[in-house]
C-alpha positions as CSV (number, residue, x, y, z in Angstrom):
1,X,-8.6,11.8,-21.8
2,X,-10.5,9.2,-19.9
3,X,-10.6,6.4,-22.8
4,X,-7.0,6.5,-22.5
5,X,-6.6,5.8,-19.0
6,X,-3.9,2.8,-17.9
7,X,-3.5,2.8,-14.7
8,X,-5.6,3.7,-11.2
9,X,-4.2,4.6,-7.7
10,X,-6.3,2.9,-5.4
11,X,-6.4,2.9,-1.8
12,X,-6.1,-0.3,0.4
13,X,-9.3,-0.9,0.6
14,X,-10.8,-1.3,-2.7
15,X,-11.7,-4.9,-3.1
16,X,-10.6,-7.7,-5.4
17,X,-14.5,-6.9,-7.5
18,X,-13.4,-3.5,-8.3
19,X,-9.7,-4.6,-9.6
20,X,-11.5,-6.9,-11.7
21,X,-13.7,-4.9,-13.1
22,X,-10.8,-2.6,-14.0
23,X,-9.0,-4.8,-15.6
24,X,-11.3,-6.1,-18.1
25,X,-11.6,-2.7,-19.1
26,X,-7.8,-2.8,-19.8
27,X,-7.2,-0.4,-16.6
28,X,-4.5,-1.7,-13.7
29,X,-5.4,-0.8,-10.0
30,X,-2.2,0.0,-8.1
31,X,-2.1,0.1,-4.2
32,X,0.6,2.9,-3.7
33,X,3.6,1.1,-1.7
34,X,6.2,3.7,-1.0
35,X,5.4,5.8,2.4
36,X,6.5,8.4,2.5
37,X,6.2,9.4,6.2
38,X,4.3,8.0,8.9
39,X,2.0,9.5,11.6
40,X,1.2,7.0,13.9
41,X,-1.9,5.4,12.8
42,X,-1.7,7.5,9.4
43,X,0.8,6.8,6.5
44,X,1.2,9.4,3.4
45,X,2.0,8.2,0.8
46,X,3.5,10.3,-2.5
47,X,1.1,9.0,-5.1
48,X,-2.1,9.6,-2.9
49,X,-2.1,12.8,-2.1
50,X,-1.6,13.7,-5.9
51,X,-4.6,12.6,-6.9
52,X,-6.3,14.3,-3.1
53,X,-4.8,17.8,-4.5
54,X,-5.9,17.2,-8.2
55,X,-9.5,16.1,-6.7
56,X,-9.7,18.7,-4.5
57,X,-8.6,21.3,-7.5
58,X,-11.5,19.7,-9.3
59,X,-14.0,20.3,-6.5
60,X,-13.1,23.6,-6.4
61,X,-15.2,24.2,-9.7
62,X,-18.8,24.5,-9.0
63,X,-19.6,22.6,-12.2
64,X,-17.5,19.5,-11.0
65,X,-18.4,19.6,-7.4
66,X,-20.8,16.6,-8.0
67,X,-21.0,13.7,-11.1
68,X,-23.4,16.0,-13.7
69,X,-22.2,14.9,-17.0
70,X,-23.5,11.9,-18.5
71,X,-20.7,11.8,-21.4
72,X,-17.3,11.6,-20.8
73,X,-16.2,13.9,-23.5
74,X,-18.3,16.6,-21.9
75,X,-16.5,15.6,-18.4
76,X,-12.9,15.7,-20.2
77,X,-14.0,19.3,-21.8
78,X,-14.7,20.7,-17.9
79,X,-11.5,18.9,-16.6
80,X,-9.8,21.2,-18.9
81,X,-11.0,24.2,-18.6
82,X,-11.1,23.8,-14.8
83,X,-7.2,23.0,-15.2
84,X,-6.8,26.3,-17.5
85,X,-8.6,28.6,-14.8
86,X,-6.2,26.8,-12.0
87,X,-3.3,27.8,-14.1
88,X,-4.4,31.2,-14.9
89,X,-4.9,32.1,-11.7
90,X,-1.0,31.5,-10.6
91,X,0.2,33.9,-13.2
C-alpha cells in the first residue's frame, strides 16, 4: 500500500526540502488549493480534513497510536485491519 504511493497532501508549510525529497522517491506533494469555507483566520479545505479523519481513525487503534513498526508491510497489515474494525463497527 505504501510502495505504491503517488501523491501527498501537504499543508502550507512543508518546505521546499521535504518536496524534494518526495520527489526523488517518485511521490508529488500537493498544497490543497480549493477552500472550501473560511473562518476568519482558518480556511478548510476538502482534501485536508480527509486525511485529519483517516488519521484520526488510525489513532483510534491503540496499536497505531504511535510509529511502532519498523517494516512497512507490518504497518500496511495494521492499517487494514484497523480499517476492517472501523467498518465493522458501522454495521
Amino acid at each position: 500500500m505504501l510502495d505504491r504511493l503517488q501523491t501527498v497532501f501537504v499543508d502550507g508549510g512543508f518546505g521546499r526540502r521535504f518536496r524534494e525529497y518526495l520527489a526523488r522517491r517518485g511521490v508529488q506533494a500537493q498544497v490543497p488549493r480549493g477552500v472550501v469555507a473560511d473562518k476568519g483566520r482558518f480556511f478548510i479545505h476538502a482534501k485536508r480534513w480527509v486525511v485529519e479523519r483517516s488519521i484520526a481513525w488510525a489513532g483510534a487503534n491503540r496499536r497505531l497510536a504511535k510509529d511502532y513498526e519498523r517494516k512497512t508491510t507490518h504497518a500496511n497489515a495494521w492499517l487494514y485491519l484497523a480499517n476492517i474494525r472501523r467498518l465493522a463497527r458501522l454495521t
